[in-house]
N, CA, C and O atoms as a GROMACS GRO file, in nm:
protein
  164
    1UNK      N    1  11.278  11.590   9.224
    1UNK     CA    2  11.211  11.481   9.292
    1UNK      C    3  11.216  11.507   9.442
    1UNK      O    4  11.322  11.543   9.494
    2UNK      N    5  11.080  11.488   9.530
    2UNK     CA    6  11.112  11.469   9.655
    2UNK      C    7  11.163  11.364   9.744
    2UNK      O    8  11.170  11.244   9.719
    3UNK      N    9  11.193  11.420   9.838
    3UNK     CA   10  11.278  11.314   9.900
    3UNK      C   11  11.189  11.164   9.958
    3UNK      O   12  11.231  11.052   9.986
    4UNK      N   13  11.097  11.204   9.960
    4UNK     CA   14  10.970  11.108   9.963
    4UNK      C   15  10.956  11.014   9.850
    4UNK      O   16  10.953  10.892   9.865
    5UNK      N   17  10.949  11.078   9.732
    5UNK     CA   18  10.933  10.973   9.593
    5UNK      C   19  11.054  10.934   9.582
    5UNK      O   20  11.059  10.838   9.505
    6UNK      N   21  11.208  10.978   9.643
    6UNK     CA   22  11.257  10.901   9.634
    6UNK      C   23  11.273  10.805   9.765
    6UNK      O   24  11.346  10.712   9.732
    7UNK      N   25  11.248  10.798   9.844
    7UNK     CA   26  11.246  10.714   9.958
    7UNK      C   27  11.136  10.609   9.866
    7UNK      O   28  11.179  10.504   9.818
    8UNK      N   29  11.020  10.644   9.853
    8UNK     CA   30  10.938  10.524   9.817
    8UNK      C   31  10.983  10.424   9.682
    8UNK      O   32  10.974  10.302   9.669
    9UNK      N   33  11.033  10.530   9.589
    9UNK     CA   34  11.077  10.478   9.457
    9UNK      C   35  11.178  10.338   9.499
    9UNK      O   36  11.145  10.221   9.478
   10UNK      N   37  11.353  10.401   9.588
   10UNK     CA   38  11.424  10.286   9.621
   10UNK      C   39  11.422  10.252   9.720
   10UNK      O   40  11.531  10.205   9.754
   11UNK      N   41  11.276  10.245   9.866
   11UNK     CA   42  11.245  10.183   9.954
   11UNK      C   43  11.140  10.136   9.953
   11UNK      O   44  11.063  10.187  10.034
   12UNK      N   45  11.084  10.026   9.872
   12UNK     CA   46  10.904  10.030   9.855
   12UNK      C   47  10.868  10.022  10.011
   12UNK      O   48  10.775  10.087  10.059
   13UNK      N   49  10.935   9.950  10.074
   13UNK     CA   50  10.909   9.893  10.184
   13UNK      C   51  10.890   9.996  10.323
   13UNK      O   52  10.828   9.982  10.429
   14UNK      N   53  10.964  10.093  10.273
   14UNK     CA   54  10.944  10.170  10.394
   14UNK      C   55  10.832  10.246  10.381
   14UNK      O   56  10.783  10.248  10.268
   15UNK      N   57  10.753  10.337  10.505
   15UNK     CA   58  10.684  10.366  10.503
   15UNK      C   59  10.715  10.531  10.559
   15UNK      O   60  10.778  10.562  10.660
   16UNK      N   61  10.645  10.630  10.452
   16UNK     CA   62  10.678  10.763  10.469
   16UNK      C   63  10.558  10.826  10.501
   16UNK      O   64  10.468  10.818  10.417
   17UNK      N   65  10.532  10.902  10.628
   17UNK     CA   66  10.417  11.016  10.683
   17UNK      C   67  10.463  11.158  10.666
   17UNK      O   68  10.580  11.189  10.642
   18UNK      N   69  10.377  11.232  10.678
   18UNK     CA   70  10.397  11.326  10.772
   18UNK      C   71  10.322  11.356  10.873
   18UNK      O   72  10.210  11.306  10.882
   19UNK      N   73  10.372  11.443  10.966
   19UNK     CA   74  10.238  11.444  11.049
   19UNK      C   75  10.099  11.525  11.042
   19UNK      O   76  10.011  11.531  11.128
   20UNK      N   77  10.104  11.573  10.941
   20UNK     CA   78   9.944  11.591  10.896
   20UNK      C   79   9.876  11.464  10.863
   20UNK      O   80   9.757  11.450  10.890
   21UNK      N   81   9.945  11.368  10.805
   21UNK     CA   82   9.878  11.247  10.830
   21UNK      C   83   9.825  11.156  10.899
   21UNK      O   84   9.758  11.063  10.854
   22UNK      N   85   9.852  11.177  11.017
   22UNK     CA   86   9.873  11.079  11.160
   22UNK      C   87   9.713  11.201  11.202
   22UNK      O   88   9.702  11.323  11.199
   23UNK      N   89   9.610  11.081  11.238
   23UNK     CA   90   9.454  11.148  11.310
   23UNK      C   91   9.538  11.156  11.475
   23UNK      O   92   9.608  11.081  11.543
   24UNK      N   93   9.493  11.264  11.484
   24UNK     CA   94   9.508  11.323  11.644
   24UNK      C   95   9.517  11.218  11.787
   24UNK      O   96   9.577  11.232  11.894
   25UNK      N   97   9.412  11.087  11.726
   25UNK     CA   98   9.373  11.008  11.883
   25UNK      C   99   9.421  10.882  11.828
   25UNK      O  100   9.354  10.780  11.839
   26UNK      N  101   9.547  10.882  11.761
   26UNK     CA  102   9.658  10.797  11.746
   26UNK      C  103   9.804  10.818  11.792
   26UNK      O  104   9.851  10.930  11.774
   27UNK      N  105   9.869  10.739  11.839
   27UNK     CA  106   9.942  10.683  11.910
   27UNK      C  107  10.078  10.694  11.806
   27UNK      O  108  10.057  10.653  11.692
   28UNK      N  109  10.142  10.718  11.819
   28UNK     CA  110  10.292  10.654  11.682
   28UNK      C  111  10.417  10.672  11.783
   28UNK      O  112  10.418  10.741  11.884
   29UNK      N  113  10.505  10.607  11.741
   29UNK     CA  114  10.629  10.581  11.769
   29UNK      C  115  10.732  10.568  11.677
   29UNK      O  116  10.762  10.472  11.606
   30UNK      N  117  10.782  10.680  11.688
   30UNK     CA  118  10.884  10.753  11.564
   30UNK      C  119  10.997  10.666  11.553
   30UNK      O  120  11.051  10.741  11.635
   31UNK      N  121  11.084  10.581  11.531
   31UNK     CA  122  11.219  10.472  11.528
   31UNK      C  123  11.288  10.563  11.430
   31UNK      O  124  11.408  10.537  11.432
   32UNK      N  125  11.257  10.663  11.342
   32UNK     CA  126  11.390  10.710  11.283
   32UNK      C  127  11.313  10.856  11.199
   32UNK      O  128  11.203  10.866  11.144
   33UNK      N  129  11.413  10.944  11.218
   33UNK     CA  130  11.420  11.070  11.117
   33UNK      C  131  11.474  11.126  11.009
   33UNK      O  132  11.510  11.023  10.953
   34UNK      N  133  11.499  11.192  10.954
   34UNK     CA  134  11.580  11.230  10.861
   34UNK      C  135  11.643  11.395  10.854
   34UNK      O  136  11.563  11.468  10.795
   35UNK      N  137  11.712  11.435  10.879
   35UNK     CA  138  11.756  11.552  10.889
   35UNK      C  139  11.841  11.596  11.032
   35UNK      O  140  11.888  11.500  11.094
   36UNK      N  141  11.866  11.746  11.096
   36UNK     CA  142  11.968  11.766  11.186
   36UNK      C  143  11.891  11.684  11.285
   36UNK      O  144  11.777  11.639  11.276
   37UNK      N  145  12.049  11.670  11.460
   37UNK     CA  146  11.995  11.632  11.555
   37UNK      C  147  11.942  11.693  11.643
   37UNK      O  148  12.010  11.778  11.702
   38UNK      N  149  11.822  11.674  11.676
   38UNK     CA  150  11.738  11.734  11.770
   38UNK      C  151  11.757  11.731  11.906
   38UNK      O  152  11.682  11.770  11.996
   39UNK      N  153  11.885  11.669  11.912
   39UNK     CA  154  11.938  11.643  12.122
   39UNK      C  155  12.078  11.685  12.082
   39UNK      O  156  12.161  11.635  12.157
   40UNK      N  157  12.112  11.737  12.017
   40UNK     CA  158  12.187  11.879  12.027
   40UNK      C  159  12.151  12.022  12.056
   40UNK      O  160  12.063  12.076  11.989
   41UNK      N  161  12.213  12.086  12.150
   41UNK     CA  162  12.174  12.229  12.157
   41UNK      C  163  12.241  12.323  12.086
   41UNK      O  164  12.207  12.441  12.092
   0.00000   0.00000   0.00000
């Protein structure tokens, strides 16, 4: 299972993208990720 079907399966509520999904001359504001931290070097 992906981690997606399971995010949706026991989060109906949340909402999962990627960014191939998101059209180019839109705007988003990311509030959370999943995986390592990216403001670590």
């Amino acid at each position: 299972m992906t981690l997606v079907r399971l995010a949706r399966f026991n989060l109906p509520d949340m909402h999962v993208l990627s960014y191939n999904e998101i059209p180019d001359n839109k705007q988003i504001t990311i509030e959370a990720t999943v995986g390592s931290d990216l403001t670590k070097s």
